[in-house]
C-alpha positions in Angstrom: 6.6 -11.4 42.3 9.7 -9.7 40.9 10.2 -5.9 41.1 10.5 -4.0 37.7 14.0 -3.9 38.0 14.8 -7.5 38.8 12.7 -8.2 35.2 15.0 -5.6 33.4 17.5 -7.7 34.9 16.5 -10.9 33.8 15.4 -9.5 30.3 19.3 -8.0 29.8 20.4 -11.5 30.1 19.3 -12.7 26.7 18.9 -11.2 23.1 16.6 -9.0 23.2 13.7 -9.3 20.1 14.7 -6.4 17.5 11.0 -5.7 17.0 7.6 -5.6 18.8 4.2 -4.9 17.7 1.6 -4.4 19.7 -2.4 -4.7 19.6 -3.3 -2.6 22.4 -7.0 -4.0 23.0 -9.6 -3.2 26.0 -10.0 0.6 26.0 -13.2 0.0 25.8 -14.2 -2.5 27.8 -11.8 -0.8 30.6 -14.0 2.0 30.3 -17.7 0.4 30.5 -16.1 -1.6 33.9 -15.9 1.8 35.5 -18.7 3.0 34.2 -16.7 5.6 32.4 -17.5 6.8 28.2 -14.9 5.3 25.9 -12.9 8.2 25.2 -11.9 8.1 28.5 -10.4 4.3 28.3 -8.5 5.6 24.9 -7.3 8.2 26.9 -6.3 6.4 30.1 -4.8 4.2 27.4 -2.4 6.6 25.8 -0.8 6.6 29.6 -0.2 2.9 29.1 1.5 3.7 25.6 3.8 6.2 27.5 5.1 3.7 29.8 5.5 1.1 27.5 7.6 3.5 25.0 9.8 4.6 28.3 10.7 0.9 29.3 11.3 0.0 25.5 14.1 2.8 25.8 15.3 1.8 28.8 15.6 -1.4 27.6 17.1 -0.8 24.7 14.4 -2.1 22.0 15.3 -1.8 18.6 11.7 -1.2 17.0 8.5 -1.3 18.5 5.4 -0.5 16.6 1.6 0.3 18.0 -2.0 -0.3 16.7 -3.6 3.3 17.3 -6.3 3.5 15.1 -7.1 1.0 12.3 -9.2 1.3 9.0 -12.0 -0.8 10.5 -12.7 1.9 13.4 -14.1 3.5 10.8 -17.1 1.8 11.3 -17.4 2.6 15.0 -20.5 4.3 16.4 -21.6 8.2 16.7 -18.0 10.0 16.9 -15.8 8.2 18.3 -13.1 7.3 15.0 -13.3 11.0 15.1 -12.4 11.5 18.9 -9.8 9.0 18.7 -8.2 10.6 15.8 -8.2 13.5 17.7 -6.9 11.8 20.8 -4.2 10.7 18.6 -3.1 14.1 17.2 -3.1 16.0 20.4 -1.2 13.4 22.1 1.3 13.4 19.4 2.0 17.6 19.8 1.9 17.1 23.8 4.4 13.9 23.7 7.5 15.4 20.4 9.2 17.2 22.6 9.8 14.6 25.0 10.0 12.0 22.4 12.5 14.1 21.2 14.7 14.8 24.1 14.7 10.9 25.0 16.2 9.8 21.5 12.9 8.6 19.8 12.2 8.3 16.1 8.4 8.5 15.6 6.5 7.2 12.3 3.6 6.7 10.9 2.3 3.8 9.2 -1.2 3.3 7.2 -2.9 4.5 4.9 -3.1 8.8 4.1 -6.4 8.3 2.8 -9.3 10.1 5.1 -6.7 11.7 7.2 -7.0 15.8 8.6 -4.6 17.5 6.7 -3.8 18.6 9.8 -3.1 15.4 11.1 -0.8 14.4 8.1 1.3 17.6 8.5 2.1 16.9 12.1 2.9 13.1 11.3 5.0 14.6 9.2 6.8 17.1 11.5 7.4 14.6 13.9 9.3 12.3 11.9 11.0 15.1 10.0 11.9 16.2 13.7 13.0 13.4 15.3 14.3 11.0 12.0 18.2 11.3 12.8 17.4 10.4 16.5 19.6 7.1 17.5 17.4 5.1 20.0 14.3 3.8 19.8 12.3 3.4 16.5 8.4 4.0 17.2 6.0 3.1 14.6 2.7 4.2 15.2 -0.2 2.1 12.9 -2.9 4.8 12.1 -5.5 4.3 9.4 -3.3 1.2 9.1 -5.0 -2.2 7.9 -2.5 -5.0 6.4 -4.6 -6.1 3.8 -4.7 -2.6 2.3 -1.2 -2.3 3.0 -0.6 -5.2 0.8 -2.9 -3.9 -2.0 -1.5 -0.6 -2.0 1.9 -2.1 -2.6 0.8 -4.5 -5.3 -0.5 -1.3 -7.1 2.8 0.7 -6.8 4.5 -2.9 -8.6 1.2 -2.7 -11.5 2.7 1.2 -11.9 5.8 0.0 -12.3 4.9 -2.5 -14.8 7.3 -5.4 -12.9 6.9 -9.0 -14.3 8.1 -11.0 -11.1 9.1 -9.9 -7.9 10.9 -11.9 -5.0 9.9 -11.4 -1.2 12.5 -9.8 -0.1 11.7 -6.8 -3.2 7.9 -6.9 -2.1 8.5 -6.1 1.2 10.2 -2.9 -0.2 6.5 -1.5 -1.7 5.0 -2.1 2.4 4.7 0.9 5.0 7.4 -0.5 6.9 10.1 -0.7 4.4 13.2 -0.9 5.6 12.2 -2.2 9.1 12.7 -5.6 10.1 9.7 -7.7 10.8 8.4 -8.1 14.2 9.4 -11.1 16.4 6.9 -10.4 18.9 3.4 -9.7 18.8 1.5 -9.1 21.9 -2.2 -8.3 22.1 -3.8 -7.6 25.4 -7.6 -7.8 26.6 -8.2 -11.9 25.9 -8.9 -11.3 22.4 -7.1 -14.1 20.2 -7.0 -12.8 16.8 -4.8 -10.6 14.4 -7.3 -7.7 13.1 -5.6 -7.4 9.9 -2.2 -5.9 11.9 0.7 -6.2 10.2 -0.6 -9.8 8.6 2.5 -9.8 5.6 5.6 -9.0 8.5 4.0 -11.1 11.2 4.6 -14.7 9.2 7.1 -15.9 11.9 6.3 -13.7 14.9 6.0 -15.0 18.4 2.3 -14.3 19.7 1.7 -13.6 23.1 -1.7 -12.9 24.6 -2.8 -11.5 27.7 -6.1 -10.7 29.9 -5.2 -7.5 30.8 -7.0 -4.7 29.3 -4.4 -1.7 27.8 -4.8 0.9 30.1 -3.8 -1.8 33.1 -0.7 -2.5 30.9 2.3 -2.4 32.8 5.7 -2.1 32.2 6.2 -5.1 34.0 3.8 -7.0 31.9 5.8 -6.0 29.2 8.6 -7.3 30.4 7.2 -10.5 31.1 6.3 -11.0 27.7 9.8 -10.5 26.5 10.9 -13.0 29.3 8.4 -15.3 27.7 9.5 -15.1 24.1 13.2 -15.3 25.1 12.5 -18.4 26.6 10.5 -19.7 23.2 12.8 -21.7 20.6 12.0 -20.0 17.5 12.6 -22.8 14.3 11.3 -20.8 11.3 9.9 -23.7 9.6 13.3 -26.0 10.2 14.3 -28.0 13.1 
């Protein structure tokens, strides 16, 4: 097995992909193996998210871009979209600073609808605080789904009473504006679907999938998926 720095190594040795997103799946599950409520897999899992945001830095990743909280949890049991929204926000004021300090620009994408005000304003402060940062780009889904995403934008182009629109113009009225699509997409925890995550920018994406519950997600996992989609020969629909 080759040590975390022998993977950095072999990941440096190729183009890196500009752009990841990831599903991070299994808090859940993690949780009910050890016999442990769910919040506490969500919150073991924001470890994982820290680790995976150091090594993306390290690395030198363009853009990466997480699934924290999507507009189907909505329909979770007793409180826990609540707790997770919660989860989210506190982790967010204990994290800037050091977000900050290592070069980090942190967004928001999804949907503003339902959201604490609270919540919003700090969303706000951290991108107004970190936005002329240089390194790496963190996008962080919440409330996000990609159908919604999709209508929201067709609505902005009914306001706007446009006729025709190309591609490249539609992907201007999308949360991620100005962000180039993912080229990777990994989703952990053995489930083998898309949940409604970024379903317009993913049309050419690399998927990878993987057993391994979030919270057991290691930098060196992550790795291993870049070496795996390095060594992919990506076609686009030619030859």
């Amino acid at each position: 097995m080759k040590s975390k720095q022998e993977l950095i190594k072999a990941v440096k040795e190729h183009p890196l992909p500009r752009h990841i997103a990831i599903i991070m799946d299994g808090n859940g599950r993690w949780a009910k193996k050890k016999n442990l409520p769910r919040l506490k897999g969500h919150q073991v899992g924001t470890r994982a998210v820290k680790k995976i945001v150091q090594i993306s830095g390290e690395i030198g990743l363009p853009y990466l871009t997480i699934y924290a909280f999507s507009t189907e949890n909505w329909r979770r049991p007793n409180d826990e979209p609540k707790a997770v929204l919660s989860l989210i926000e506190r982790t967010l004021m204990k994290e800037i600073k050091e977000l900050d300090e290592n070069d980090v620009i942190i967004q928001f994408i999804g949907s503003r609808n339902g959201l604490p005000a609270s919540m919003l304003k700090k969303m706000d402060n951290a991108y107004e605080m970190t936005k002329d940062n240089t390194g790496l780009h963190l996008l962080v889904a919440v409330n996000y789904g990609g159908r919604m995403e999709i209508i929201e934008g067709i609505n902005k182009l009914l306001k706007e009473k446009k006729d025709t629109i190309s591609l490249d113009e539609f992907a201007n009225y999308l949360y991620t504006k100005g962000i180039p699509d993912p080229d990777l997409l990994i989703r952990t925890s053995g489930e083998l679907r898309l949940s409604n995550y970024l379903i317009w920018q993913i049309a050419y994406s690399e998927l990878y999938f993987t057993d391994i519950l979030w919270p057991d997600f290691s930098q060196e996992e992550f790795l291993k998926a870049i070496l795996d989609f390095q060594n992919r020969s990506r076609r686009f629909g030619g030859v």
